[in-house]
LOBA-989088 format. One record per residue (C-alpha): residue number from 1; residue in one letter; chain; x, y, z. Coordinates in steps of 0.001 Angstrom, whole numbers, plus 524288, in hexadecimal, padded with zeros to 5 digits. Each point is the difference from the previous one (the first is absolute). Layout:
N
+-----+---+---+-------+-------+-------+
:   k : r : c :    c1 :    c2 :    c3 :
+-----+---+---+-------+-------+-------+
: NUM : A : A :     X :     Y :     Z :
...
+-----+---+---+-------+-------+-------+
END
This chain:
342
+-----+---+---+-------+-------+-------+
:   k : r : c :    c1 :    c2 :    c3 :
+-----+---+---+-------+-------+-------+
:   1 : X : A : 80000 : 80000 : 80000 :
:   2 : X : A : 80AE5 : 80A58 : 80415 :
:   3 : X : A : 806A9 : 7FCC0 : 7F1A9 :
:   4 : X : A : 7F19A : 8024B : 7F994 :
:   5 : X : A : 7FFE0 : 80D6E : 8053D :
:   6 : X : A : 80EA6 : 80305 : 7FF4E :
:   7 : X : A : 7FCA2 : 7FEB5 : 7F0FA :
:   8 : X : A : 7F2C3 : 807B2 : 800FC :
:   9 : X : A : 80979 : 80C48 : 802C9 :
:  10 : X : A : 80703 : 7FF73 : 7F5E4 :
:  11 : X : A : 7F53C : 7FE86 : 7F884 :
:  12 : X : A : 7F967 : 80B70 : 804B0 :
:  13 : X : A : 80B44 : 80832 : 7FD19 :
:  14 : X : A : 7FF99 : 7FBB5 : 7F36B :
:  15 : X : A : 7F23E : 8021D : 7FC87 :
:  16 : X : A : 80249 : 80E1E : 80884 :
:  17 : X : A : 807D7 : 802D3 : 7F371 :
:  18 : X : A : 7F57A : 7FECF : 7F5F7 :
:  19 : X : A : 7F4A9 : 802F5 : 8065A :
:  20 : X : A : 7F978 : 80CB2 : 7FAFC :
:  21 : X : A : 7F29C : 7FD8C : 8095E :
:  22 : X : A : 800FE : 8061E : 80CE7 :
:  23 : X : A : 7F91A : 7F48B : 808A0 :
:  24 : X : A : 807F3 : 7F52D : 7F6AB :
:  25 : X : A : 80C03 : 80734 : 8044A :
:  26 : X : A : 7FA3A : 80002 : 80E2D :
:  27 : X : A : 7FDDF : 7F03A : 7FE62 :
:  28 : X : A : 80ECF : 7FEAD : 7FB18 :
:  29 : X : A : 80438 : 806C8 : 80DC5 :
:  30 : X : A : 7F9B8 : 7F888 : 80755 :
:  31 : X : A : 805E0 : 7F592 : 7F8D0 :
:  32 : X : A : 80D34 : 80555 : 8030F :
:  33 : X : A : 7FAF8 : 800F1 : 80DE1 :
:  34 : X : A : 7FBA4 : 7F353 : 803BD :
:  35 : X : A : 80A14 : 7F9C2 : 7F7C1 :
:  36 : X : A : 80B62 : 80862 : 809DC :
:  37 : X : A : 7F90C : 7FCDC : 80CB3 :
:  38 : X : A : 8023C : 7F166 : 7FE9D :
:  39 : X : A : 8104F : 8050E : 800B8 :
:  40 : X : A : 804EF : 8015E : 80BF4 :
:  41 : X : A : 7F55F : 7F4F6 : 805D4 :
:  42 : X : A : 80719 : 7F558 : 7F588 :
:  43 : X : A : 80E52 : 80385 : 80347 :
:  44 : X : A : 7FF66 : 8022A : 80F59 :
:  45 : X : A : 7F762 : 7F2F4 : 7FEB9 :
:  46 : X : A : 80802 : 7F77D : 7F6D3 :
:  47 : X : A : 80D8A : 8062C : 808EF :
:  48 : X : A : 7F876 : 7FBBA : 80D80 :
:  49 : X : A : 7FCF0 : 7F24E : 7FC3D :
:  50 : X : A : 80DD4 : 7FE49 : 7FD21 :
:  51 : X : A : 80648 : 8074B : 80CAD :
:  52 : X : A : 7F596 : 8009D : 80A43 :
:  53 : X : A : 7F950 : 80A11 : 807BD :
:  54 : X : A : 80A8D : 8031E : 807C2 :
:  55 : X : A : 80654 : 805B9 : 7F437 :
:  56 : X : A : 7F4FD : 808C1 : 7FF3C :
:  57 : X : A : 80495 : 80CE3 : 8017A :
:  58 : X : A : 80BAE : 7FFC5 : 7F6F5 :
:  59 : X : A : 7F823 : 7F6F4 : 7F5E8 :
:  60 : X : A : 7F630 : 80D22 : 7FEB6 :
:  61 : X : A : 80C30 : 807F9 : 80049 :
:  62 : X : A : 80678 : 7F7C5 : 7F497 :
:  63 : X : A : 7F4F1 : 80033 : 7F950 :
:  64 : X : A : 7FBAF : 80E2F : 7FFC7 :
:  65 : X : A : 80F20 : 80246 : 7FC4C :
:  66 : X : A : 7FF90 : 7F6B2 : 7F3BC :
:  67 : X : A : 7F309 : 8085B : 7FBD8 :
:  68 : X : A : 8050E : 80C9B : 80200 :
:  69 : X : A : 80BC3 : 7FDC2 : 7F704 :
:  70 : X : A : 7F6D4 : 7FF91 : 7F4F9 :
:  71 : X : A : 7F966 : 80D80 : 8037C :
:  72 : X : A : 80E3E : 80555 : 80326 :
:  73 : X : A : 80700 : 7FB09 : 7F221 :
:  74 : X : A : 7F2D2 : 802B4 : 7F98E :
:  75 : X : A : 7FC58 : 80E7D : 80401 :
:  76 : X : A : 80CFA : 80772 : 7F7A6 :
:  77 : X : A : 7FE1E : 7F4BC : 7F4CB :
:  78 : X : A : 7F1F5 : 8038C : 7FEAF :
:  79 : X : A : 8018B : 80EA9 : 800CE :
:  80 : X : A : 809D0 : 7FD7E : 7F53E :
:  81 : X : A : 7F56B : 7F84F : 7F873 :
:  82 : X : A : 7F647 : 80BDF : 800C6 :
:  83 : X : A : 80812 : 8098F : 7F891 :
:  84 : X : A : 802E2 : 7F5F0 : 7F51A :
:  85 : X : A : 7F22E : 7F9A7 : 7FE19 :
:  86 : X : A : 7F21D : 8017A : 8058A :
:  87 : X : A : 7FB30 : 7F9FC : 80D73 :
:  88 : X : A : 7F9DC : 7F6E5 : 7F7F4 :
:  89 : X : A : 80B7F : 7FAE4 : 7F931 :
:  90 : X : A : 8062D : 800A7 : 80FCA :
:  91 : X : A : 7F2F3 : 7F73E : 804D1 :
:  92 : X : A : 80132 : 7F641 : 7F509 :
:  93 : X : A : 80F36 : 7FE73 : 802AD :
:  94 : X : A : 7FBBB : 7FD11 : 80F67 :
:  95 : X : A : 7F77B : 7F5D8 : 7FAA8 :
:  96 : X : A : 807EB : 7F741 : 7F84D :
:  97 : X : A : 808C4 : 80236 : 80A91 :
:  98 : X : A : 7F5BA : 7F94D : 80A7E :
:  99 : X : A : 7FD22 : 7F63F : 7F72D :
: 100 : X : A : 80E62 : 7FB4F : 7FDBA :
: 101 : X : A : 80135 : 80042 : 80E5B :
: 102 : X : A : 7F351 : 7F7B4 : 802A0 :
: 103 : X : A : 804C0 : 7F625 : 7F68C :
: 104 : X : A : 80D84 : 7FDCF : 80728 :
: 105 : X : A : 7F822 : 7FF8B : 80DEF :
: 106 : X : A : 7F5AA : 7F61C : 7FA18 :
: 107 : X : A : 808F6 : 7F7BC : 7FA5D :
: 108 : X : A : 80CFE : 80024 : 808D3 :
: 109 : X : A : 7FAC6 : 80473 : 80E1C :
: 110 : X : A : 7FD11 : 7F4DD : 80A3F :
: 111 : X : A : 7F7F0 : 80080 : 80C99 :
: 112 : X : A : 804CE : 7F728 : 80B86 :
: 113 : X : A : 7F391 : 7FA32 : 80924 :
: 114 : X : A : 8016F : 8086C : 80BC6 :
: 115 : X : A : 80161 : 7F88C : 80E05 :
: 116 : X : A : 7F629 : 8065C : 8050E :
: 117 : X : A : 7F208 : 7FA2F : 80110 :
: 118 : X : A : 7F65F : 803E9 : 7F769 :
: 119 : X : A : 7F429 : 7F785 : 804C3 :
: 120 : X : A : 7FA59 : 80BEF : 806A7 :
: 121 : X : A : 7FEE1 : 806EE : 7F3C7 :
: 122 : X : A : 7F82C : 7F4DD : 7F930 :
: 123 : X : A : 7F691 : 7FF3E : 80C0A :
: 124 : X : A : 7FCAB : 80D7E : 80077 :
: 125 : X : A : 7F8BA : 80972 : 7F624 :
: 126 : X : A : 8068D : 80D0C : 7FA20 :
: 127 : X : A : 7F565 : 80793 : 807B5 :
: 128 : X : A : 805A1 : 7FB77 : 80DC8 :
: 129 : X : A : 80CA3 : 8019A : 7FBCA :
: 130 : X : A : 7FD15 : 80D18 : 7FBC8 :
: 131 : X : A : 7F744 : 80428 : 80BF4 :
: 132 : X : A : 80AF9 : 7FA32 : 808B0 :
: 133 : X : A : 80AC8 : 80950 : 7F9A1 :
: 134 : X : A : 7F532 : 80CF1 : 80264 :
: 135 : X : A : 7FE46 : 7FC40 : 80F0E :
: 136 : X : A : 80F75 : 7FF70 : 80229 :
: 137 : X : A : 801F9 : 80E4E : 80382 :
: 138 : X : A : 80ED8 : 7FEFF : 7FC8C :
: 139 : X : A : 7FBC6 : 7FDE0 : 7F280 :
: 140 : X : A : 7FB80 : 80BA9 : 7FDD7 :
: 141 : X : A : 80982 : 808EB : 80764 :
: 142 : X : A : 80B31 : 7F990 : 7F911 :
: 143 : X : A : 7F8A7 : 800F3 : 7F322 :
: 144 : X : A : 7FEC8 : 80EB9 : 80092 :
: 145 : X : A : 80C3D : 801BC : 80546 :
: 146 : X : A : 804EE : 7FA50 : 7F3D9 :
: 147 : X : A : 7F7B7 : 809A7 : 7F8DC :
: 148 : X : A : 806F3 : 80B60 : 8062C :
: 149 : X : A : 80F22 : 7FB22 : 7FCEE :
: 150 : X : A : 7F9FA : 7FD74 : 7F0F9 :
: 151 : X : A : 7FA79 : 80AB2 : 7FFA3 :
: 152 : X : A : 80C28 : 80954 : 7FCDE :
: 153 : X : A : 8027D : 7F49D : 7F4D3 :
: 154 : X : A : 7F32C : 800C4 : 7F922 :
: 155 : X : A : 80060 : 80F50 : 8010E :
: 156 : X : A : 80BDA : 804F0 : 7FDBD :
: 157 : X : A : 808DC : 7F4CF : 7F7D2 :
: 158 : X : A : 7F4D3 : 7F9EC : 7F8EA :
: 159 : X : A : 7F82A : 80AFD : 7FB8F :
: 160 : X : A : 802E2 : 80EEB : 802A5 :
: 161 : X : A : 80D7B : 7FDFA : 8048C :
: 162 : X : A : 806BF : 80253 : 7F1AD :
: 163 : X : A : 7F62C : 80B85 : 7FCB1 :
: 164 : X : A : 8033E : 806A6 : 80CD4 :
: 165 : X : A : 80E85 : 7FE41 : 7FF8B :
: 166 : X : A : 7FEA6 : 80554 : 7F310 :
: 167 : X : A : 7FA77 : 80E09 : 802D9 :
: 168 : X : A : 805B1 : 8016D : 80D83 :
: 169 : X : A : 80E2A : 7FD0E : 7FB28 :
: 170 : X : A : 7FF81 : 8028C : 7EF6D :
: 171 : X : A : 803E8 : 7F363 : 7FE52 :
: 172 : X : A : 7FC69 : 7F9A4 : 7F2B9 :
: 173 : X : A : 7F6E2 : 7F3D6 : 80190 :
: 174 : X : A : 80A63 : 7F4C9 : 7FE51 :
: 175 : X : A : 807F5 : 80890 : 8096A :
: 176 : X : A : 7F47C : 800DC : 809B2 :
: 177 : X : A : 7FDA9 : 7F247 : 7FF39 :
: 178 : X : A : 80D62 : 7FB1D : 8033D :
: 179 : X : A : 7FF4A : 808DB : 80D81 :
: 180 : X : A : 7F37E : 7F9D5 : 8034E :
: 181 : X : A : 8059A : 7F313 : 7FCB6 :
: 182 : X : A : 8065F : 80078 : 80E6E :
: 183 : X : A : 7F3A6 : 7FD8B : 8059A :
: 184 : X : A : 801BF : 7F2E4 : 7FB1D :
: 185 : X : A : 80F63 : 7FFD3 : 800A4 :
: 186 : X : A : 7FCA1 : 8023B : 80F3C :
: 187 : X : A : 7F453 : 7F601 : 801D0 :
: 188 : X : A : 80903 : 7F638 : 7F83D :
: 189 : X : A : 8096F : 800E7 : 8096B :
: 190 : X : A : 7F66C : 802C5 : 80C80 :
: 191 : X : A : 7F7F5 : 7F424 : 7FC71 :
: 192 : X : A : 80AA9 : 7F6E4 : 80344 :
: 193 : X : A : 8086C : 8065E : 80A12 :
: 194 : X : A : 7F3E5 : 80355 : 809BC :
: 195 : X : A : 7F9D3 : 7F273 : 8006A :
: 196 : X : A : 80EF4 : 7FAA7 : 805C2 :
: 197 : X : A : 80184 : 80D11 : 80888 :
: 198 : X : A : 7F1D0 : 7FEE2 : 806A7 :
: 199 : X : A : 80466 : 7F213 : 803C5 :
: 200 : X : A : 80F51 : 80580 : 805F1 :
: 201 : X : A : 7FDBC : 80EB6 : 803C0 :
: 202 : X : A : 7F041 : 805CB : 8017A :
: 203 : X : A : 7F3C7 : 7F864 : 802F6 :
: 204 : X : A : 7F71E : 80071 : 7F51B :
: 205 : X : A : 7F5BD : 80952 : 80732 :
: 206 : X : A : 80CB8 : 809BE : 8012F :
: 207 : X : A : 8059E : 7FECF : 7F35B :
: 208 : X : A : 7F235 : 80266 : 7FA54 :
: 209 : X : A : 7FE61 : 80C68 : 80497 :
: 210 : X : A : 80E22 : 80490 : 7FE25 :
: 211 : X : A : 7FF11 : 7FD3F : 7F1FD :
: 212 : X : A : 7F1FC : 808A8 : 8000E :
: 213 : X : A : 80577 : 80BDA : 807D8 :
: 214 : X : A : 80C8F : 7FDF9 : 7F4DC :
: 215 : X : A : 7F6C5 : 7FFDC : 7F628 :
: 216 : X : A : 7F8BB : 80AF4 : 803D4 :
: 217 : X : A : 80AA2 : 8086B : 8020E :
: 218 : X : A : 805E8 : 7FD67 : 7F3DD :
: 219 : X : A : 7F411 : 802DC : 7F653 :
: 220 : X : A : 7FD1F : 80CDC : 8076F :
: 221 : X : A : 80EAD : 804AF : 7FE71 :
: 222 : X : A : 7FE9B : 7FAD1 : 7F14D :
: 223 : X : A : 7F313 : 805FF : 7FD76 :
: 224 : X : A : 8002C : 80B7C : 80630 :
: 225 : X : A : 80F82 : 803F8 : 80386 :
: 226 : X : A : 807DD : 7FA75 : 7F5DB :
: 227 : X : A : 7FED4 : 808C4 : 7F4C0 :
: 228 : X : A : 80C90 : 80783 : 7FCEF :
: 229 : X : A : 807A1 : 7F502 : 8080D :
: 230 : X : A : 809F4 : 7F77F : 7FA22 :
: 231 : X : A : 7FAA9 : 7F5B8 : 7F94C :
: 232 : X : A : 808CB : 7F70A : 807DA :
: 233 : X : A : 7F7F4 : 8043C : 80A37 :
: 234 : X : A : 7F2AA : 7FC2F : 7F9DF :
: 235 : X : A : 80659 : 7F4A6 : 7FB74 :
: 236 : X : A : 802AC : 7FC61 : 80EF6 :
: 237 : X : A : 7F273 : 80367 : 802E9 :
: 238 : X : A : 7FA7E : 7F754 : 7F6A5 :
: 239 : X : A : 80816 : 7F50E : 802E2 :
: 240 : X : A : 7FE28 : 7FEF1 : 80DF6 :
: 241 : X : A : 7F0F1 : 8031F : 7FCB6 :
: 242 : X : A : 80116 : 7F2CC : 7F816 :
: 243 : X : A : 809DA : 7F883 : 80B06 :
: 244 : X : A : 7F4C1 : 802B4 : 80B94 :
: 245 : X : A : 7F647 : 7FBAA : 7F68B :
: 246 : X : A : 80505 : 7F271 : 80270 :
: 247 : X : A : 7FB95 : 7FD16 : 80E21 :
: 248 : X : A : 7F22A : 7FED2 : 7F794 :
: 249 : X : A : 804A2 : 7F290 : 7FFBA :
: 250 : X : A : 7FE96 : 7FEDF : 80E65 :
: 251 : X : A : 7F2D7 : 80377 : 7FF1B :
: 252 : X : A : 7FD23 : 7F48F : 7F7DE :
: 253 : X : A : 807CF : 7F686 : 80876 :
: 254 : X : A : 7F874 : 8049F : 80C71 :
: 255 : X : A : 7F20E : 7FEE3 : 7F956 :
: 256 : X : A : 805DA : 7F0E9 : 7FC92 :
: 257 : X : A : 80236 : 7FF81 : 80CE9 :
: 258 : X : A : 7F239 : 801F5 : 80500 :
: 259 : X : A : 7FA7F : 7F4C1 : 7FA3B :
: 260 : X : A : 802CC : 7F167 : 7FD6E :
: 261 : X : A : 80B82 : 7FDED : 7F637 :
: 262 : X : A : 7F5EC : 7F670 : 7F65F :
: 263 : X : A : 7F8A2 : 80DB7 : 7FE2C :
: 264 : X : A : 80C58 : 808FF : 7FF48 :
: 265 : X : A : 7FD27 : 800CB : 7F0A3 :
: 266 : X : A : 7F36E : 805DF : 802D0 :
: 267 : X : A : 8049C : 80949 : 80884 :
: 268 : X : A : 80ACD : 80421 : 7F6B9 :
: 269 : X : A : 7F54C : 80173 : 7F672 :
: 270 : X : A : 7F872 : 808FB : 8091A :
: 271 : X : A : 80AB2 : 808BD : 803F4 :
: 272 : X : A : 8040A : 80225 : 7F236 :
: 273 : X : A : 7F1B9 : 802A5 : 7FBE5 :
: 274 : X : A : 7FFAB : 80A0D : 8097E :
: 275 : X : A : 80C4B : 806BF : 7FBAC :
: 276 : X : A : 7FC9E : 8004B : 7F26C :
: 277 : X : A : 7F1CA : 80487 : 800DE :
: 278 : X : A : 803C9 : 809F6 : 808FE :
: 279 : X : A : 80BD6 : 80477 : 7F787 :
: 280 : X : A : 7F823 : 8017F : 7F4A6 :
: 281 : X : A : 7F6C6 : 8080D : 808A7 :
: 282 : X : A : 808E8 : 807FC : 804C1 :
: 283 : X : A : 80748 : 801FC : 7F314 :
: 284 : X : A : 7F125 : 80671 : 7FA0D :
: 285 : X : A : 7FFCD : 80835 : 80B7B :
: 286 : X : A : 80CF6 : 80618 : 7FE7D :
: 287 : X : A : 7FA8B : 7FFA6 : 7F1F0 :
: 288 : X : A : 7F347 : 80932 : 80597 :
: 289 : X : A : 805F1 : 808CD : 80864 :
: 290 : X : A : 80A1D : 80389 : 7F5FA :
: 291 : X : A : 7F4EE : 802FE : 7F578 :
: 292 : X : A : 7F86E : 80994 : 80BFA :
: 293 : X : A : 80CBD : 805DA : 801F4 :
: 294 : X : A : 802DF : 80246 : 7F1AF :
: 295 : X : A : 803EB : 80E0F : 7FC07 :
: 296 : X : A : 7FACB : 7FF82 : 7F2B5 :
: 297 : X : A : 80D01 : 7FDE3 : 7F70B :
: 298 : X : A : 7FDD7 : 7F889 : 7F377 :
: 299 : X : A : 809F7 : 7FA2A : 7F4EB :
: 300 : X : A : 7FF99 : 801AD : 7F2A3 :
: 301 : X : A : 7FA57 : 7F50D : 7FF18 :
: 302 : X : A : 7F4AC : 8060C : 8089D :
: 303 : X : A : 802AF : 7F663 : 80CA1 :
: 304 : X : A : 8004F : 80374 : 80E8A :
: 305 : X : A : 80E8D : 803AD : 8043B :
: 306 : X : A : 803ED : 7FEA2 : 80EA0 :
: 307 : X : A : 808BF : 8089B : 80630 :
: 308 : X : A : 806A1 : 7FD04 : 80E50 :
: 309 : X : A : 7F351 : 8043F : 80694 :
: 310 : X : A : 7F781 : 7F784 : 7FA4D :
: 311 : X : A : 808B4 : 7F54A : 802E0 :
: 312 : X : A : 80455 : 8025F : 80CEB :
: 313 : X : A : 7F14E : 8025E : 8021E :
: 314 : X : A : 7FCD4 : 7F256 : 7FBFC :
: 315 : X : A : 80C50 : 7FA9A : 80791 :
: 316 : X : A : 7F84B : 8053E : 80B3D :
: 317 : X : A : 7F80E : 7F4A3 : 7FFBB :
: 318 : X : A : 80ADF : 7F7B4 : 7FFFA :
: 319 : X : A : 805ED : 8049C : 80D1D :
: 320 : X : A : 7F36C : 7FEEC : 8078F :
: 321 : X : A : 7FE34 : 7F30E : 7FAA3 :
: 322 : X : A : 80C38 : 7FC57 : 8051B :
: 323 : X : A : 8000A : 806E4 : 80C23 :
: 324 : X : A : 7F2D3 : 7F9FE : 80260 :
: 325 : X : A : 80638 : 7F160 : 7FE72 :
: 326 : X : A : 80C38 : 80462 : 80A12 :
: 327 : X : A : 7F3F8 : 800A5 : 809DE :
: 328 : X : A : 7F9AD : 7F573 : 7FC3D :
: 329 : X : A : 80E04 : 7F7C8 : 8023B :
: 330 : X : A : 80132 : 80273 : 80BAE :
: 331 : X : A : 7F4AE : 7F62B : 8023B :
: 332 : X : A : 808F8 : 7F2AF : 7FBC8 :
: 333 : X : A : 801AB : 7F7E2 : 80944 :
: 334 : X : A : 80E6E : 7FD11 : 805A1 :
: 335 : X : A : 8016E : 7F281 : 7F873 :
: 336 : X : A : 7FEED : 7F4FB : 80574 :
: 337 : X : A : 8095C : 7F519 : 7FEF0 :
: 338 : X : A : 7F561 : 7F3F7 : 7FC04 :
: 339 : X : A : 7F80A : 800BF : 7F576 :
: 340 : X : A : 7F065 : 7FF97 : 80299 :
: 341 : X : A : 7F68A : 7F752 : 7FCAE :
: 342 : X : A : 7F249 : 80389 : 7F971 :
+-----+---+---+-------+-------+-------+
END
């Protein structure tokens, strides 16, 4: 099933190419969608039957690493790609591209039976699965603390991150891209050097909220104090932005945690739900408060043009979100050594 839907992606972004109707184009995204959730759930699960829970932690962090190498390589390469053909010609290449890839994982990549007992699972229905997962409280703190760390991810590197750097520093797109790329440079890096460092130096609970009050910091010295400063200096910003961004690996090893390790899949699936939906939210409210604060500047081409107050406007949103998931932290529970049962 994961394979099906790693396929349907790349089909959507191939029919995204072609498709001239608005709602067809909406059914190819959600194509592309549905086709990326399935992801991280098929790695973390294919890299936990073969090493175990206790490998949890660094699993997720190995995991999120190996995906963000494709959006660090493939933000400059695709920025490239747009001055020399259309975004269409850029989706189509991203297509074949998932479809070579599928064919290597369908036909190369093996699954080991995890130890772990499944029986449960078989005895149960989805529906008490699922309504066990809503009752556990640590779900759903963990879930939107995840949220929060993603958050400056979703805003900033995957969408208005290149546009901003471009007008606050007069950088030219590919330029602007590469300096966002650090984002990824740092959660690369972050991803697997915090899962081994919560287990030597910081409790989880601790290390959470230190990579928060980081990330916090960082964006509001980016957003609002960094224009006219060395670009060594934003490029610090944004790399430590993208290293703190990390410990939202934590959050997905504590929700585990919660629940009994034959429904850990679930909750991975939960927790990630959560964090995308709500990115996506967040990312058309940025999107809003930008247009409200828009000062009325046009292109040739008769489109809206941001300046810095528009965007620093809709970055707004991103601090308080953030902010607003430091609080919530501080709610996690100090770990505890033995892993609950359902």
């Amino acid at each position: 099933m994961y394979f099906g839907l790693y396929f349907f992606c790349s089909l959507g972004a191939l029919g995204f190419s072609f498709m001239e109707n608005y709602w067809l184009a909406l059914l190819s995204r959600i194509l592309m969608g549905a086709g990326s959730a399935c992801a991280f759930l098929c790695l973390t699960k294919v890299a936990l039957s073969w090493f175990g829970v206790k490998w949890q932690a660094r699993i997720f962090g190995f995991t999120m690493t190996a995906g963000t190498i494709g959006a660090l390589n493939g933000g400059a390469p695709i920025a490239y790609l747009l001055e020399l053909t259309s975004w269409k010609g850029v989706f189509v290449f991203l297509s074949m591209l998932g479809l070579f890839i599928w064919t290597i994982n369908y036909f190369f990549l093996s699954e080991k039976t995890a130890d772990i007992n499944t029986d449960s699972i078989s005895t149960r229905g989805m529906t008490d699965i699922i309504r066990t997962i809503f009752k556990k409280r640590n779900c759903w703190i963990n879930a939107f603390v995840a949220l929060g760390i993603y958050a400056c991810v979703s805003v900033i590197a995957d969408l208005w991150g290149v546009a901003f750097c471009m007008q606050a520093f007069k950088l030219s797109r590919p330029e602007a891209a590469q300096l966002t790329s650090l984002i990824y440079v740092g959660l690369c890096v972050g991803s697997i050097l915090i899962p081994f460092l919560s287990d030597s130096l910081l409790e989880r609970k601790k290390f959470i909220l230190l990579g928060l009050s980081v990330i916090t910091i960082s964006l509001t010295l980016f957003i609002y104090g960094s224009q006219g400063s060395s670009l060594w200096i934003v490029s610090a910003l944004l790399f430590l932005t993208g290293f703190f961004a990390g410990t939202e690996m934590l959050c997905f090893t504590n929700a585990c945690e919660s629940v009994s390790p034959t429904i850990a899949g679930t909750v991975t699936g939960f927790v990630n739900c959560i964090v995308m939906l709500g990115g996506s939210i967040l990312q058309n409210i940025v999107g809003l408060v930008m247009d409200y604060s828009w000062q009325g500047h046009l292109n040739e081409q008769g489109e809206r043009l941001y300046g810095q107050y528009e965007y620093q406007s809709g970055f707004a949103v991103l601090i308080a979100c953030v902010l607003g998931c430091l609080v919530i932290a501080t709610l996690i529970p100090i770990r505890k050594t033995k892993v609950l049962n359902v």
